[in-house]
DRENMIRO-76302 format. One record per residue (C-alpha): x, y, z; residue in one letter. Coordinates in steps of 0.2 Angstrom, whole numbers, always signed. Layout:
BEGIN
+-------+-------+-------+---------+
:     x :     y :     z : residuo :
+-------+-------+-------+---------+
:     X :     Y :     Z :       a :
...
+-------+-------+-------+---------+
//
This chain:
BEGIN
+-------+-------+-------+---------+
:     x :     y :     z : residuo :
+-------+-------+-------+---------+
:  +540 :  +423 :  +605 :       x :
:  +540 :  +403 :  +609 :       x :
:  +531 :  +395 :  +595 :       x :
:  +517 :  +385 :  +600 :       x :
:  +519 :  +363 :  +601 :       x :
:  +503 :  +357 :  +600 :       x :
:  +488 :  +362 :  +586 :       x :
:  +477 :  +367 :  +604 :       x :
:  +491 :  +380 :  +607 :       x :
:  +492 :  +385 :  +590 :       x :
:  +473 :  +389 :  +590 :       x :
:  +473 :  +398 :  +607 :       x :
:  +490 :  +409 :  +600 :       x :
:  +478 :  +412 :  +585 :       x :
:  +462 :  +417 :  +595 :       x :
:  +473 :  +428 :  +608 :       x :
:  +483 :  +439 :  +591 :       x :
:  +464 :  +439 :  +584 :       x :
:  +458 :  +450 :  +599 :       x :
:  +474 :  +460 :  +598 :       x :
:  +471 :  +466 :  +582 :       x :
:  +452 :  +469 :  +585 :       x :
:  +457 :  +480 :  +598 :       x :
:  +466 :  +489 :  +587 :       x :
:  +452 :  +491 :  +574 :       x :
:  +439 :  +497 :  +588 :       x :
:  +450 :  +512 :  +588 :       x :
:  +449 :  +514 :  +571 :       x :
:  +429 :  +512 :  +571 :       x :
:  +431 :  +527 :  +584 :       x :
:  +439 :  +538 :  +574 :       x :
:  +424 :  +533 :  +560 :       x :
:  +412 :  +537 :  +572 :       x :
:  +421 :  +553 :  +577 :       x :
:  +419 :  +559 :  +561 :       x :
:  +403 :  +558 :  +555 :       x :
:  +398 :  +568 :  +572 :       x :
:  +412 :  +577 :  +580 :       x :
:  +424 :  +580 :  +568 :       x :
:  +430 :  +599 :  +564 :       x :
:  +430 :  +601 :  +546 :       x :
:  +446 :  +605 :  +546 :       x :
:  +453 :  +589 :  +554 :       x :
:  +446 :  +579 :  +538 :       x :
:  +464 :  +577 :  +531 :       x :
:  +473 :  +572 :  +547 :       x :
:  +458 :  +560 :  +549 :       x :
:  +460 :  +554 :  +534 :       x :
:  +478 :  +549 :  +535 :       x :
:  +474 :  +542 :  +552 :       x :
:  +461 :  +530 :  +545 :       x :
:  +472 :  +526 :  +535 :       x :
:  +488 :  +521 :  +545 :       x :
:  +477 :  +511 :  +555 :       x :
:  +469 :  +503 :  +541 :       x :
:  +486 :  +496 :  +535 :       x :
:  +492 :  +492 :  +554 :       x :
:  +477 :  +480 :  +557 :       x :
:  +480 :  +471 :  +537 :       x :
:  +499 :  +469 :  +540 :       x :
:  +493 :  +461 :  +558 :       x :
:  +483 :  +451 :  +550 :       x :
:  +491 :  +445 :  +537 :       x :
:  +508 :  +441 :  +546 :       x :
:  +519 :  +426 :  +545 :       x :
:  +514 :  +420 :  +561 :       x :
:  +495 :  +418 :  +559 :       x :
:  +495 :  +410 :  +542 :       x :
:  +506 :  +396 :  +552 :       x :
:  +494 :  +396 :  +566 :       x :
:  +478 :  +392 :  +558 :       x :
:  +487 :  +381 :  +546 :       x :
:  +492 :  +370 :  +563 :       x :
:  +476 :  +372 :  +569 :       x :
:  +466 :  +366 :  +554 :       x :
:  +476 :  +350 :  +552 :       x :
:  +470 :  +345 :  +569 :       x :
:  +455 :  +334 :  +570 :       x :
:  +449 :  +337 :  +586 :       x :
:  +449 :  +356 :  +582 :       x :
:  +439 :  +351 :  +567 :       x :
:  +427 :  +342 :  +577 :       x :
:  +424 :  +355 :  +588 :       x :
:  +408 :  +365 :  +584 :       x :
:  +416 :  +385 :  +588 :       x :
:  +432 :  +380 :  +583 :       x :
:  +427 :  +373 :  +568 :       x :
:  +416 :  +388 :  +564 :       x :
:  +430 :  +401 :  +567 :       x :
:  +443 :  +391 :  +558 :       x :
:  +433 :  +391 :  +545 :       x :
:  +427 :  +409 :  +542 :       x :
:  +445 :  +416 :  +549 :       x :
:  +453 :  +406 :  +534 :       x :
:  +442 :  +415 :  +521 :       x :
:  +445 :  +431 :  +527 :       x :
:  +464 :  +428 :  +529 :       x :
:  +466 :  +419 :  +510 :       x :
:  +457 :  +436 :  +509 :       x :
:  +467 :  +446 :  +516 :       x :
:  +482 :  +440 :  +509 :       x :
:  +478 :  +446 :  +490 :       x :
:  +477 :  +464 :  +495 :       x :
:  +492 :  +473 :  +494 :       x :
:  +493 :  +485 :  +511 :       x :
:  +496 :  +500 :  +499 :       x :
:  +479 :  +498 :  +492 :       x :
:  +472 :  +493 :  +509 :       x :
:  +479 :  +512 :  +515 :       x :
:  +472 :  +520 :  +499 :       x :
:  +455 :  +515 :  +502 :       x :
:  +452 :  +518 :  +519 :       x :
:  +459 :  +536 :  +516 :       x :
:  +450 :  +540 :  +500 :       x :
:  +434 :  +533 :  +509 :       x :
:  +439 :  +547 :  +522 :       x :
:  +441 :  +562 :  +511 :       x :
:  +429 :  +557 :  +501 :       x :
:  +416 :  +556 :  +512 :       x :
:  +420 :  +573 :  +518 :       x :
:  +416 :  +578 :  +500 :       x :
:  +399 :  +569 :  +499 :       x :
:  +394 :  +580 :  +513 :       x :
:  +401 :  +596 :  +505 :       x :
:  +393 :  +593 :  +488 :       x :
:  +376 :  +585 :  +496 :       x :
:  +374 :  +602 :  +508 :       x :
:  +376 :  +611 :  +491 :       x :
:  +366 :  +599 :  +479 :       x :
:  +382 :  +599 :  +468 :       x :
:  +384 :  +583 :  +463 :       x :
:  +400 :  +590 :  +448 :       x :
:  +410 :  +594 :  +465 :       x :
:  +410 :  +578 :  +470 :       x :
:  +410 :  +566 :  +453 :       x :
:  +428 :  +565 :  +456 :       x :
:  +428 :  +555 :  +472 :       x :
:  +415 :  +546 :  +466 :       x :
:  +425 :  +540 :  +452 :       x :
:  +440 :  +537 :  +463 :       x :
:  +429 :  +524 :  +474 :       x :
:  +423 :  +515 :  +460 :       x :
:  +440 :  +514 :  +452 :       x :
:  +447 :  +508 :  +471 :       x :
:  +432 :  +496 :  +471 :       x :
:  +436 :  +488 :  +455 :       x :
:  +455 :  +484 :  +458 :       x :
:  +450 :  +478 :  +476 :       x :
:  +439 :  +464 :  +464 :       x :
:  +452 :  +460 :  +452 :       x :
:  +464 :  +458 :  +470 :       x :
:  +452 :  +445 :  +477 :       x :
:  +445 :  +437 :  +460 :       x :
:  +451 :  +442 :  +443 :       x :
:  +443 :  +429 :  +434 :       x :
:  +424 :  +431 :  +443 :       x :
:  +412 :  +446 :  +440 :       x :
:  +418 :  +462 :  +449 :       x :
:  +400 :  +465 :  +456 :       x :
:  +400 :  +448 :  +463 :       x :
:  +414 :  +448 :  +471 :       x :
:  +411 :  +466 :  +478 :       x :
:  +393 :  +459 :  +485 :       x :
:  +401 :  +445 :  +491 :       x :
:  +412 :  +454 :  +506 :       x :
:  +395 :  +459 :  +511 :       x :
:  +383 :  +447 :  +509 :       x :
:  +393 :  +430 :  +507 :       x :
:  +391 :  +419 :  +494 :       x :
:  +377 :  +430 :  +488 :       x :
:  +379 :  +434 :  +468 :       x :
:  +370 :  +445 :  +455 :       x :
:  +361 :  +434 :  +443 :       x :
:  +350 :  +423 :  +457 :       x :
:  +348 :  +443 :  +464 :       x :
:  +340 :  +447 :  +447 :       x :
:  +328 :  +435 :  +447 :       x :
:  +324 :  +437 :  +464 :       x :
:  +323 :  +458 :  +463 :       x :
:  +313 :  +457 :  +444 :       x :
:  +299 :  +448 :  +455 :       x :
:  +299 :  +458 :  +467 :       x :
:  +297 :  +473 :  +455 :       x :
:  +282 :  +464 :  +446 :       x :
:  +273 :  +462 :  +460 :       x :
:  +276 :  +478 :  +471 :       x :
:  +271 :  +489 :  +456 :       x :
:  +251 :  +481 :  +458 :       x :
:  +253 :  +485 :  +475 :       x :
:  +259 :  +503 :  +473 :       x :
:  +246 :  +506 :  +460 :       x :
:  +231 :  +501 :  +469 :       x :
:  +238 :  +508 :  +488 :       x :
:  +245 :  +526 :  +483 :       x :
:  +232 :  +534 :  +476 :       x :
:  +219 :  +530 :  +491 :       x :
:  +232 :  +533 :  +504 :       x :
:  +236 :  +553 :  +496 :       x :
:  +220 :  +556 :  +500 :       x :
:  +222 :  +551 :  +518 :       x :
:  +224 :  +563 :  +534 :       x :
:  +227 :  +562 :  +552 :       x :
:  +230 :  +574 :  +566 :       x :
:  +248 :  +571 :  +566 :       x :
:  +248 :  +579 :  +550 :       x :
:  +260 :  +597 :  +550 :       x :
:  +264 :  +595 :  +567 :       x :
:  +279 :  +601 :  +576 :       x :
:  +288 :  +594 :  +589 :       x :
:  +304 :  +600 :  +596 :       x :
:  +319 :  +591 :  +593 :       x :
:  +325 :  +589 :  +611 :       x :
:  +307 :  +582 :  +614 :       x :
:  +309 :  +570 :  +601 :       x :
:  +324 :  +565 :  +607 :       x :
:  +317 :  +562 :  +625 :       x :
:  +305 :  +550 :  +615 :       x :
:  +316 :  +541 :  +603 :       x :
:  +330 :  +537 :  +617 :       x :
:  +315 :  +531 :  +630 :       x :
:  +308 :  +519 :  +617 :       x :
:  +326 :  +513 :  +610 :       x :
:  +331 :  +510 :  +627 :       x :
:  +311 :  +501 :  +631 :       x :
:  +316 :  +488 :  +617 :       x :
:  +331 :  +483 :  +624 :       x :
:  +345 :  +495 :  +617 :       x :
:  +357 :  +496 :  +631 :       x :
:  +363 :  +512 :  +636 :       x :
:  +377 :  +504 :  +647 :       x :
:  +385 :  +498 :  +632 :       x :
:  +380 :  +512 :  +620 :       x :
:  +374 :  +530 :  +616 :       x :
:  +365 :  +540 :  +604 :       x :
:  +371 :  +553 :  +594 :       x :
:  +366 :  +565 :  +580 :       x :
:  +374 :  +563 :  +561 :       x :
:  +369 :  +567 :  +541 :       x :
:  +367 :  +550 :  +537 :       x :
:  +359 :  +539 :  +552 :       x :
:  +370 :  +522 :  +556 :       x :
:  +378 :  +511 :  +569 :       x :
:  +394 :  +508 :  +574 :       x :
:  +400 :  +493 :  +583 :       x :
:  +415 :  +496 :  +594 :       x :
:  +417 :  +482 :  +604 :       x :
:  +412 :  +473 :  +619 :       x :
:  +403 :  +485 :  +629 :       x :
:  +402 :  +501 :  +615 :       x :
:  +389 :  +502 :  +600 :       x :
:  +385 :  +519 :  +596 :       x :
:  +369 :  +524 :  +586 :       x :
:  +365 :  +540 :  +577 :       x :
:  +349 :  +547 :  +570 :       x :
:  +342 :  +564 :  +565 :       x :
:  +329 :  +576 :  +566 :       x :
:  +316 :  +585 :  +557 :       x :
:  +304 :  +593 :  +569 :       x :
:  +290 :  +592 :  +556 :       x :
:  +289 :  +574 :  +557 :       x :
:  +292 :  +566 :  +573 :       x :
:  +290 :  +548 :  +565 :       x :
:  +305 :  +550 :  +554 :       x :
:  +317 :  +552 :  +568 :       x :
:  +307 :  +539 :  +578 :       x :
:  +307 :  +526 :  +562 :       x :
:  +325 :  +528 :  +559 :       x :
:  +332 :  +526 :  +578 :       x :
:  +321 :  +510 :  +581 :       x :
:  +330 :  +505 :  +563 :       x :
:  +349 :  +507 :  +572 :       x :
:  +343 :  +502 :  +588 :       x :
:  +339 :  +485 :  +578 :       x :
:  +357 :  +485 :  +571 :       x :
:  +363 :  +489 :  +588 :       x :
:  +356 :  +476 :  +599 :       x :
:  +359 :  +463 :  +586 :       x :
:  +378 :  +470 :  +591 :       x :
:  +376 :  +470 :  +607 :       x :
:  +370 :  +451 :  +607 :       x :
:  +383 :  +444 :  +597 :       x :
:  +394 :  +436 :  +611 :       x :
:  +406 :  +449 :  +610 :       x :
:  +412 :  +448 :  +629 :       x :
:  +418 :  +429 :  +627 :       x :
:  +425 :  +429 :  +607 :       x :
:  +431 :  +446 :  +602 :       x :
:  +439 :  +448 :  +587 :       x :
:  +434 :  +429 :  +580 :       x :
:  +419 :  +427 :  +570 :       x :
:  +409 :  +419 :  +582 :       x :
:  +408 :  +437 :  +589 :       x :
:  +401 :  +445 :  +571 :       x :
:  +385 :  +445 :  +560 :       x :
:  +382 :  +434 :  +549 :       x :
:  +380 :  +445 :  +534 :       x :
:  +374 :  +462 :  +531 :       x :
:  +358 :  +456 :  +524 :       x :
:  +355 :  +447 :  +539 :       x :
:  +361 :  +466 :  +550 :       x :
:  +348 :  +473 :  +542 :       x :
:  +336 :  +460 :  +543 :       x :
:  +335 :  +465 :  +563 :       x :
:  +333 :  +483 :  +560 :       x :
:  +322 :  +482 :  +549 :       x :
:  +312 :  +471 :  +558 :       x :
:  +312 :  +482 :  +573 :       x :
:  +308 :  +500 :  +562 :       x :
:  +294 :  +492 :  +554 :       x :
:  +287 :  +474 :  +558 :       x :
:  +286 :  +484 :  +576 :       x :
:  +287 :  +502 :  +575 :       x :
:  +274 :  +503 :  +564 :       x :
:  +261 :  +491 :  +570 :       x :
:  +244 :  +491 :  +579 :       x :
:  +251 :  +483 :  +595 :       x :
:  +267 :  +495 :  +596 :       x :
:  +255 :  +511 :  +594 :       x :
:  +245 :  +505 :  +608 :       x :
:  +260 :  +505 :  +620 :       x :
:  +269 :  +519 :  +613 :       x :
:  +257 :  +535 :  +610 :       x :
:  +250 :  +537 :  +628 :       x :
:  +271 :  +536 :  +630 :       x :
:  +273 :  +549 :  +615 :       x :
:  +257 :  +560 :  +623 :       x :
:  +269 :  +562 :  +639 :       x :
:  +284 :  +564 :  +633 :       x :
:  +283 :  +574 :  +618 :       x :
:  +271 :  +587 :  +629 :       x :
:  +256 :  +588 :  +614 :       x :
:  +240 :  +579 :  +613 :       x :
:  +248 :  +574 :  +596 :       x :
:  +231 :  +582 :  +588 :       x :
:  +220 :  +571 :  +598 :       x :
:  +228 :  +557 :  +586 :       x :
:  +221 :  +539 :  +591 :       x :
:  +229 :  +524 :  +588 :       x :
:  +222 :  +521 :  +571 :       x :
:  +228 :  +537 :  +565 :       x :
:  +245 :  +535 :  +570 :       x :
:  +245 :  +518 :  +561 :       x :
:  +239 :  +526 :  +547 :       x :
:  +253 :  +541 :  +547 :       x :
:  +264 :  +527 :  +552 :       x :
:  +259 :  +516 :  +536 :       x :
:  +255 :  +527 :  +522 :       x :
:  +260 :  +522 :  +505 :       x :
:  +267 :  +540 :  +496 :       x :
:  +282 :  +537 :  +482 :       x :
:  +295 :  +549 :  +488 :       x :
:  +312 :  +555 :  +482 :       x :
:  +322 :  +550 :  +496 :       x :
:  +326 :  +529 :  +503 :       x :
:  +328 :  +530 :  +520 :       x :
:  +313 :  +539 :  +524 :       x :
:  +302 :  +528 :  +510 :       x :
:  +287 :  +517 :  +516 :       x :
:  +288 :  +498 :  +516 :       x :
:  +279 :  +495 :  +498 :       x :
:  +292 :  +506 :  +490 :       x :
:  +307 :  +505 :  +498 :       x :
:  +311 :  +491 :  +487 :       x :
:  +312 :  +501 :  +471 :       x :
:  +322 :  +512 :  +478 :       x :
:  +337 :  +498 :  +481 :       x :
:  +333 :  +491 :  +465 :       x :
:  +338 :  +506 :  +456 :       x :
:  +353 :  +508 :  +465 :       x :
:  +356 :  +490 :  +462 :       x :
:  +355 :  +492 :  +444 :       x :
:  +363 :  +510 :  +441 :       x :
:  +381 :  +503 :  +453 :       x :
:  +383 :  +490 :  +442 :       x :
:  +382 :  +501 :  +426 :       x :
:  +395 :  +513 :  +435 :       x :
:  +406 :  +499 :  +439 :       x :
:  +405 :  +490 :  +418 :       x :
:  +406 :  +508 :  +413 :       x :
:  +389 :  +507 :  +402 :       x :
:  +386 :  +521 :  +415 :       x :
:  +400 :  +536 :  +416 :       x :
:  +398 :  +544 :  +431 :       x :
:  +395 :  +561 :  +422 :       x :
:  +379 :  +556 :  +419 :       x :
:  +375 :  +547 :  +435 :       x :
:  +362 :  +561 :  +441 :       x :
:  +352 :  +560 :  +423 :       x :
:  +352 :  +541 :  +424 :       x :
:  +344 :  +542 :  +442 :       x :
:  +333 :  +554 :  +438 :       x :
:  +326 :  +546 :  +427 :       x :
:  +324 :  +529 :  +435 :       x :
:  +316 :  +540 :  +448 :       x :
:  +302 :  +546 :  +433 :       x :
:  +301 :  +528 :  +430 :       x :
:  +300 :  +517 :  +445 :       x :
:  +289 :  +530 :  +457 :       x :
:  +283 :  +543 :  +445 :       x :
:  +293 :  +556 :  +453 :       x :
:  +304 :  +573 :  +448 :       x :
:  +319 :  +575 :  +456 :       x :
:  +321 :  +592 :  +460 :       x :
:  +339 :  +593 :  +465 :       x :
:  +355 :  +580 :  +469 :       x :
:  +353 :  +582 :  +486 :       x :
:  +338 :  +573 :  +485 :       x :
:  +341 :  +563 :  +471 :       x :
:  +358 :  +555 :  +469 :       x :
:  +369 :  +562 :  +482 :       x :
:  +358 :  +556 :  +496 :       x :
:  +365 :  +541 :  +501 :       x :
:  +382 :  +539 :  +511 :       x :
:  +389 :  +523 :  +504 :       x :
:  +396 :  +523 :  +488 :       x :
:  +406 :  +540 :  +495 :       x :
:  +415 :  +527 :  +509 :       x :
:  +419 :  +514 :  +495 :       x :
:  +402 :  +503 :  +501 :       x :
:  +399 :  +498 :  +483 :       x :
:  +388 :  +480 :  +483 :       x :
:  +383 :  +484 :  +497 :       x :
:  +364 :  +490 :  +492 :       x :
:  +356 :  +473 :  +489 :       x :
:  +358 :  +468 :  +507 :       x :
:  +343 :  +481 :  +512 :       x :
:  +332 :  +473 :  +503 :       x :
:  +338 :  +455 :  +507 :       x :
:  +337 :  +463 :  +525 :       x :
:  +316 :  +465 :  +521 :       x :
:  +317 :  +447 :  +513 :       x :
:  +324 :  +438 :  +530 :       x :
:  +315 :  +451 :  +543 :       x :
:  +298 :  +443 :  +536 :       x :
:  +304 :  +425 :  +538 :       x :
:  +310 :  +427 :  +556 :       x :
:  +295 :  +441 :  +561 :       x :
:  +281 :  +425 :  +553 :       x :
:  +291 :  +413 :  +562 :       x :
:  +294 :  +423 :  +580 :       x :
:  +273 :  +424 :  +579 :       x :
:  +273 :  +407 :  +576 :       x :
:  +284 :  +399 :  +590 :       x :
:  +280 :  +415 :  +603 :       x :
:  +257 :  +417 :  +601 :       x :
:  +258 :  +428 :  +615 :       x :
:  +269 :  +442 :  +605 :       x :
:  +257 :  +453 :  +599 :       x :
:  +249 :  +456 :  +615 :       x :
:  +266 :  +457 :  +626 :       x :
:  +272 :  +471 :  +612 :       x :
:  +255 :  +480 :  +613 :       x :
:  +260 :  +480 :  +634 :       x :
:  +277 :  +486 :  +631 :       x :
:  +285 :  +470 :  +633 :       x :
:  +299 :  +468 :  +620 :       x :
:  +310 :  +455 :  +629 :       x :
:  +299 :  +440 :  +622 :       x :
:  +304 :  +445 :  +602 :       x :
:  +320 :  +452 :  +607 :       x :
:  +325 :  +432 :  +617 :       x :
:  +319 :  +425 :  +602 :       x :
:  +331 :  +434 :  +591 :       x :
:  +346 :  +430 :  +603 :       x :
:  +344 :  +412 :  +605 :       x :
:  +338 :  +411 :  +583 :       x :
:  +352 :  +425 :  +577 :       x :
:  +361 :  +434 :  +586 :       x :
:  +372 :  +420 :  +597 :       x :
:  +377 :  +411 :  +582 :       x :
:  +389 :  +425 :  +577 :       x :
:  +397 :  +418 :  +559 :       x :
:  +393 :  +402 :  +563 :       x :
:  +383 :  +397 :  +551 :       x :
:  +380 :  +407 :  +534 :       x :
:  +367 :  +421 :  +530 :       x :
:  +356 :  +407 :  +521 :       x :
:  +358 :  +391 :  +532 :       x :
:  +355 :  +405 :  +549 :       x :
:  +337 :  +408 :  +538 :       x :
:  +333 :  +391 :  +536 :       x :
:  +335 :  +384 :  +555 :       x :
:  +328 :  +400 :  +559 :       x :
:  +312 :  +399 :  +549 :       x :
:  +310 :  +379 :  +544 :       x :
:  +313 :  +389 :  +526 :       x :
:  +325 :  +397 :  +513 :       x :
:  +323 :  +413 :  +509 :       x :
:  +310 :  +417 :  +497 :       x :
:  +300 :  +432 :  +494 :       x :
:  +283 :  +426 :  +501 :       x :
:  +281 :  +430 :  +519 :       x :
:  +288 :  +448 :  +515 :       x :
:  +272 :  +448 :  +501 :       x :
:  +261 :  +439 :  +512 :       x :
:  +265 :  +453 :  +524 :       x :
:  +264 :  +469 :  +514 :       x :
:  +248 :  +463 :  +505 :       x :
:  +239 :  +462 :  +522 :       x :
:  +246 :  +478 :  +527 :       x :
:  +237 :  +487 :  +509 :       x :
:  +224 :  +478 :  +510 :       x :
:  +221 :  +485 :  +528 :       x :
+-------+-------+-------+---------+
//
C-alpha cells in the first residue's frame, strides 16, 4: 500500500478504510438482527462465536497502524481543520479511535460473545420467570462492563464513563439532580391523574383484534409517516428495536398482543422514529464516518419518542388514523370516536412493565433502573438480590406488586447485551423530544392540521434539516440548543404533560 503525500490524501485514505470497516460491522449488525428473530435456538453458540470473531475483526481494523498515522496527518493540516465536515469527523473519529486503542481485542471478543449467550439466556429465563437461571450472565455483564470502564478511565466513575459511550459527555451527578426533579414533580401528577383515569372506559376496552390485521395497520401507518420500506422492513422479536444496517437497510421489530391493538401500534411508531432518524442520516454519501451517525442515544430516542407519543397519541393523529384503523383492522373499533381513542391512547395507569408505560410514568420507571445499575455496578447491590430491590422500588415509585420476574426485573433486554448506562438516554430522549416537538409547532403553525390530514412530511422535513443531517456533527446538547433556541431543561416536557392531565 503507497502511503499517502499530502494531509488531503491522508484524510481521503482515512475516509475510504472508515467505510471498509463499516461494511464489515453491517454484517455483524445482521447477524444481531438474525438473532433476536430467526435464529434456531440451537445456533446460539455458533452465533455467538461469530459475533464475536467479527467484533474483534472490525477493533483490530480500526485500531491499526495505519489509521492512527492517517488521522494524525490529517489533523495537523489546517485547511482540513477549517473545513466544517472534515473537522467534525476528525474530531469525533479521534475520540472514538483514542477509544479504541485502550481496549484489548481479547476483551472486545469476550464482550460481544458474552452479550450473545447471554442474551440467549435472558430469553430462557424471562419465558420461564426464572430470574436465579440467569443471575450468572448478568453478573458476567456487569463484571465485563466494569473492566471496559477502568480500560477507557481508571481514574473517573465507572458509571460515567459507561454513560458516556452512550450519551457523550453526559455524567451521573448533573443526571441526579435533573432526575430528583423530575420525580418531585411527576409524583403530583400521578397522584392527581391515576385515580380519575382508573375509573375511565372506552369502547376499545377488551377488544380483539387479530394479529395479522394489526399488522396490516401498524406497517400502513409506519410507512404513512415516512418509514421507507425500500430501505427497511419490519419484523416480529421479544424485545421491540431497530437496527441500522447501512445505507439503504434499517430493520424495525415490534410485537403483538391481540388484546390491545395500541400496544403494538405505540411501539412500531416508537422504532419507526428510530428508524427514519436512520434512514435520514446521510448514510449514502459518509458511511462509516460520524457525519453518517446519531448524535447520541438520548437524542435516538428523542425521535422515537416524539413520534410514539407527541404524534401517536394526539387529537390530530386520531383524526387521520381511526377512519384508517376502521378499514384496516375490519371492526367498527366498538363505535370508538375520536375522543375515546385519545383517551385509551392517554390513560394514566401505573403498571409493571416500561415499554408499555403511559407518558407520566414512564419516567419512574428509568429512574429506578437508573439507580438499581449503579448499585449493581459499586456492589452496594449483589445481584442476588436484584429482584427484591426491584420489587420493591416498584411498591415504592407506582404502588405496584410484582407478581413475577418476567414482569419485573427480567423484562428488559439491555443489561443481558452488556447495555449498562444506557437507561438514562430514554428519559433524556423525553427531555429533548419536548424541545424539538415545542419548537417544530413553533417554526411549522400549520403542523397540527397537516398531521390531523395525514400529512407527516412537514414534521418529518423539519426533523431532517434540525437533527437528522447533522449526523455527529455537533454534540447531543449543542444539536438541542440550535435546535430549540435552548438547553435542555425539563420544562417543555412538564409544560407538555401537565396540559395533557389537565385535559
Amino acid at each position: 500500500m503507497s502511503e499517502p503525500r499530502t494531509a488531503r490524501a491522508a484524510y481521503e485514505a482515512l475516509l475510504k478504510d472508515l467505510r471498509e470497516t463499516a461494511v464489515l460491522a453491517s454484517a455483524g449488525a445482521v447477524l444481531a438482527w438474525d438473532q433476536e428473530t430467526q435464529l434456531p435456538p440451537r445456533g446460539a453458540s455458533l452465533r455467538a462465536d461469530q459475533l464475536a470473531a467479527l467484533s474483534g475483526l472490525v477493533h483490530e481494523r480500526r485500531t491499526r497502524p495505519e489509521v492512527q498515522e492517517w488521522l494524525a496527518t490529517a489533523e495537523a493540516d489546517p485547511d482540513l481543520r477549517n473545513d466544517p465536515d472534515a473537522s467534525a469527523n476528525l474530531r469525533e473519529i479521534r475520540r472514538d479511535l483514542d477509544r479504541a486503542l485502550k481496549l484489548p481485542g481479547s476483551l472486545v471478543r469476550e464482550i460481544a460473545q458474552t452479550a450473545a449467550l447471554s442474551q440467549r439466556a435472558w430469553r430462557d429465563a424471562r419465558e420461564a420467570s426464572d430470574f436465579g437461571s440467569f443471575a450468572p450472565w448478568l453478573e458476567k455483564s456487569f463484571d465485563l462492563a466494569r473492566q471496559k470502564a477502568l480500560c477507557y478511565r481508571p481514574d473517573a466513575p465507572v458509571y460515567d464513563t459507561l454513560l458516556d459511550e452512550y450519551e457523550p459527555d453526559a455524567t451521573a451527578e448533573p443526571l441526579v439532580q435533573i432526575f430528583s426533579e423530575l420525580r418531585a414533580r411527576l409524583t403530583p401528577l400521578i397522584a392527581e391523574a391515576a385515580p380519575r383515569h382508573a375509573r375511565l372506559s372506552t369502547p376499545i376496552d377488551g377488544l380483539t383484534i387479530p394479529v395479522s390485521k394489526q399488522m396490516e395497520l401498524i406497517r400502513f401507518v409506519a410507512q404513512r409517516i415516512g418509514f421507507d420500506f425500500e430501505a427497511g422492513r419490519l419484523d416480529v422479536s421479544t424485545h421491540p428495536f431497530c437496527e441500522a444496517i447501512g445505507p439503504g437497510d434499517t430493520r424495525l421489530t415490534t410485537r403483538f398482543d391481540e388484546a390491545h391493538f395500541l400496544d403494538a401500534l405505540s411501539s412500531t411508531m416508537h422504532e419507526a422514529g428510530h428508524g427514519m432518524y436512520e434512514q435520514g442520516l446521510p448514510k449514502e454519501a459518509h458511511f462509516g464516518e460520524p457525519l453518517a451517525e446519531s448524535a447520541s442515544l438520548g437524542i435516538h430516542e428523542s425521535q422515537s419518542r416524539l413520534w410514539e407519543n407527541f404524534v401517536g397519541r394526539s387529537a390530530p393523529f386520531w383524526s387521520w388514523a381511526l377512519p384508517e384503523a376502521r378499514r384496516l383492522l375490519g371492526s367498527d373499533l366498538g363505535g370508538a370516536s375520536v375522543d375515546d381513542v385519545v383517551r385509551a391512547a392517554n390513560r394514566v395507569k401505573p403498571g409493571l412493565v416500561r415499554v408499555e408505560a403511559d407518558e407520566v410514568t414512564y419516567n419512574l420507571h428509568v429512574l429506578l433502573r437508573f439507580d438499581l445499575e449503579r448499585a449493581l455496578l459499586s456492589g452496594d447491590l449483589p445481584v442476588r438480590e436484584l429482584p427484591g430491590a426491584w420489587n420493591e422500588r416498584m411498591r415504592q415509585d407506582l404502588g405496584l406488586e410484582v407478581p413475577d420476574d418476567r414482569q419485573g426485573c427480567l423484562q428488559d433486554i439491555h443489561w443481558s447485551m452488556g447495555a449498562i448506562g444506557y437507561f438514562p438516554t430514554y428519559t433524556l430522549g423525553n427531555l429533548y423530544a419536548a424541545q424539538f416537538w415545542s419548537a417544530a409547532n413553533r417554526e411549522v403553525p400549520s403542523l397540527q392540521d397537516a398531521i390531523a390530514r395525514g400529512e407527516f412530511a412537514p414534521l418529518l422535513d423539519w426533523l431532517r434539516e434540525k437533527i437528522h443531517r447533522h449526523g455527529r456533527r455537533f454534540s447531543a446538547f449543542e444539536l438541542c440548543q440550535r435546535a430549540t433556541g435552548e438547553p435542555l431543561s425539563v420544562e417543555a416536557f412538564f409544560r407538555y404533560l401537565e396540559g395533557k392531565v389537565a385535559t
